[in-house]
C-alpha positions as CSV (number, residue, x, y, z in Angstrom):
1,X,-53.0,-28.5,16.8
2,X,-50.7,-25.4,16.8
3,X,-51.2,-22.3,15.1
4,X,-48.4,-21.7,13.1
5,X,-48.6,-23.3,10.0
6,X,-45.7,-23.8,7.0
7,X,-47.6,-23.9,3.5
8,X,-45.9,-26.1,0.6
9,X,-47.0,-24.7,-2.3
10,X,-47.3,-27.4,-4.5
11,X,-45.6,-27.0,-8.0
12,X,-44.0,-30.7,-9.3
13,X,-43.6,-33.7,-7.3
14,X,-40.3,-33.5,-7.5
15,X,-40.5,-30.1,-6.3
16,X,-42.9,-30.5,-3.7
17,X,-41.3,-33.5,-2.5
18,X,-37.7,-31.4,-1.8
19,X,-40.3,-28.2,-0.4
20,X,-41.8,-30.8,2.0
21,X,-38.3,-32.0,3.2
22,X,-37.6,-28.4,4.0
23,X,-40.7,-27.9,5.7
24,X,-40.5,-31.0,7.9
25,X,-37.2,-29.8,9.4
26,X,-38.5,-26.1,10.5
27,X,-41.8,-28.0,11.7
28,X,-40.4,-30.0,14.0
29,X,-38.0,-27.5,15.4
30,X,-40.9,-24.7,16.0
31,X,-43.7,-27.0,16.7
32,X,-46.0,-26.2,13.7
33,X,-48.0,-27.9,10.7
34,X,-47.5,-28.5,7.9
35,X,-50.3,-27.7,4.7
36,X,-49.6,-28.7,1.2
37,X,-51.3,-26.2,-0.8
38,X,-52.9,-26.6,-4.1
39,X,-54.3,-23.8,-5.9
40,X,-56.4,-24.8,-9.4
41,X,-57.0,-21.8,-11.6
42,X,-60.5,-22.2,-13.0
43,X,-60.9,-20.6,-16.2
44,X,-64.1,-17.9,-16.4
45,X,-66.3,-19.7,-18.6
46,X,-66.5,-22.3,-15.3
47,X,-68.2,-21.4,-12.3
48,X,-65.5,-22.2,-9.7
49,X,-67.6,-25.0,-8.0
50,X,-67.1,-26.7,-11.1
51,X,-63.4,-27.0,-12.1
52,X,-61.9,-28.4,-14.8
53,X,-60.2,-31.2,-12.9
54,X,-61.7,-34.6,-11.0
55,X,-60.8,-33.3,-7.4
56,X,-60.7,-37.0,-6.1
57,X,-58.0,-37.8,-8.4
58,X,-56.3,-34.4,-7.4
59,X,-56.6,-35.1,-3.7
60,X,-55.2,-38.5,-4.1
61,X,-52.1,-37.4,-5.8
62,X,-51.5,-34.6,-3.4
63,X,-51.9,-37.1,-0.5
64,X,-49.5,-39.8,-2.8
65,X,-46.7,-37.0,-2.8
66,X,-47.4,-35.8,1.1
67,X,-47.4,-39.9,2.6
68,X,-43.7,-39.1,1.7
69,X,-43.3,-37.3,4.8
70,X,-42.6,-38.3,8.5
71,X,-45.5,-36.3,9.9
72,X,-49.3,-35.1,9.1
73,X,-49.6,-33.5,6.2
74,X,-53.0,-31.4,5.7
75,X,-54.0,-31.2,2.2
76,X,-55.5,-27.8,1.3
77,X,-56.7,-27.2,-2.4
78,X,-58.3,-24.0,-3.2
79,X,-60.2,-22.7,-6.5
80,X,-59.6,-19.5,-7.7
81,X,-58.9,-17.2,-10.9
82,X,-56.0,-16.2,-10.2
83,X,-53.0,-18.6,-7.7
84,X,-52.1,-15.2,-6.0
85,X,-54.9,-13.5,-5.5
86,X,-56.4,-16.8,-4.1
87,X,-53.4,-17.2,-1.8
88,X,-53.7,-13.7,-0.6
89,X,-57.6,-14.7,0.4
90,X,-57.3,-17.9,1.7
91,X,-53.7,-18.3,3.5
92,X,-53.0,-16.2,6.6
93,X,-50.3,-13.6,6.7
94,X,-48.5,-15.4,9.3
95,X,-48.1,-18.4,7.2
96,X,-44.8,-19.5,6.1
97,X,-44.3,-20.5,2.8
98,X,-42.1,-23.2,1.1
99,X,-42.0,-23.5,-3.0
100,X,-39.3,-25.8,-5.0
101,X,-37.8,-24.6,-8.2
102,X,-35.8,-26.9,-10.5
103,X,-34.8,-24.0,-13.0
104,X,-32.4,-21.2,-11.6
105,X,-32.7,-18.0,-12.8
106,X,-34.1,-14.4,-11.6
107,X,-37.0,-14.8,-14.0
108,X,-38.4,-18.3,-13.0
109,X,-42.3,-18.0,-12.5
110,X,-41.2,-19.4,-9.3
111,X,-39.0,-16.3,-8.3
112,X,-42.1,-13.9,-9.8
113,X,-44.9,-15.5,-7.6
114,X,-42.2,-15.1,-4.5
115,X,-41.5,-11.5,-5.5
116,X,-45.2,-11.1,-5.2
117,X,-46.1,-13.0,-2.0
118,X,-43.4,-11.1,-0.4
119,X,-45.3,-7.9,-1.5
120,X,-48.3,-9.8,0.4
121,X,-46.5,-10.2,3.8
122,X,-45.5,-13.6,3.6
123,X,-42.4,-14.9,4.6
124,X,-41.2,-17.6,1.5
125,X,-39.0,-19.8,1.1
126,X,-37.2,-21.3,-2.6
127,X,-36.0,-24.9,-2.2
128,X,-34.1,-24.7,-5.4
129,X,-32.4,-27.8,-7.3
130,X,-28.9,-28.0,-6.2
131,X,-26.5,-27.0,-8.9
132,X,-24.7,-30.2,-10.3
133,X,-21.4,-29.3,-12.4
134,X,-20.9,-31.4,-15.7
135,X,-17.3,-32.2,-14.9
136,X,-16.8,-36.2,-15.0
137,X,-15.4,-36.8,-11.7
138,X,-19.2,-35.5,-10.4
139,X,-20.6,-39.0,-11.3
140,X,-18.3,-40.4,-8.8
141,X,-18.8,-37.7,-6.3
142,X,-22.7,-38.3,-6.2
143,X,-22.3,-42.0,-5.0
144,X,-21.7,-40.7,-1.4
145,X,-24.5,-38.4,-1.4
146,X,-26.6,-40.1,1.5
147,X,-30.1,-38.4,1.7
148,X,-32.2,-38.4,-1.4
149,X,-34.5,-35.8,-2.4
């Protein structure tokens, strides 16, 4: 196993599905793995050994969306307070990052969390929706698109 690691942050399947696309390509070209990241906020009254969700269940819909991919996947869910601060304590620096985002806009969550791991010394990357215009000849257009997301 390599070193260098890309991180999908997990937000939606959908999201994560196009993130994971993404990170498959720059894996296979620099020889690194890839880690789809879960962070579950646990609220205070719970001690964070005890969170609010099943984690069997979780772990077997991360591994439903990362059997998607044409390569390992390591599943990696953290429990934390806070998603950044438990990124900042649990992901190395060097760590590449990969997050989807299906609404555009300078004031996604999305584009505040990047704004912030960038601050951390992370390198991130958005794997944003692709803009679709409305104008009728579009429906027509999409037929030839050949790679799903």
């Amino acid at each position: 196993m390599t070193g260098f690691e890309v991180g999908v942050l997990f937000s939606s399947p959908s999201e994560t599905l196009r993130a994971l696309k993404i990170a498959q390509s720059m894996a296979a070209e620099l020889d690194a793995r890839i880690s789809l990241i879960y962070v579950q906020v646990v609220p205070y009254p719970l001690p964070l050994d005890r969170p609010p969700v099943d984690v069997d269940i979780l772990s077997q819909r991360l591994r439903s969306i990362a059997d998607h991919a044409r390569m390992p996947i390591e599943i990696r869910i953290f429990f934390g307070r806070d998603v950044l601060d438990t990124l900042k304590h649990t992901l190395d620096p060097e760590t590449v990052l990969i997050t989807g985002s299906e609404r555009p806009g300078w004031l996604s969550s999305e584009q505040r969390m990047i704004k912030r791991l960038l601050k951390q010394g992370h390198s991130v990357i958005l794997a944003e929706q692709p803009k679709v215009s409305n104008h009728p000849l579009m429906g027509k257009l999409r037929a030839f698109r050949t790679s799903p997301v």
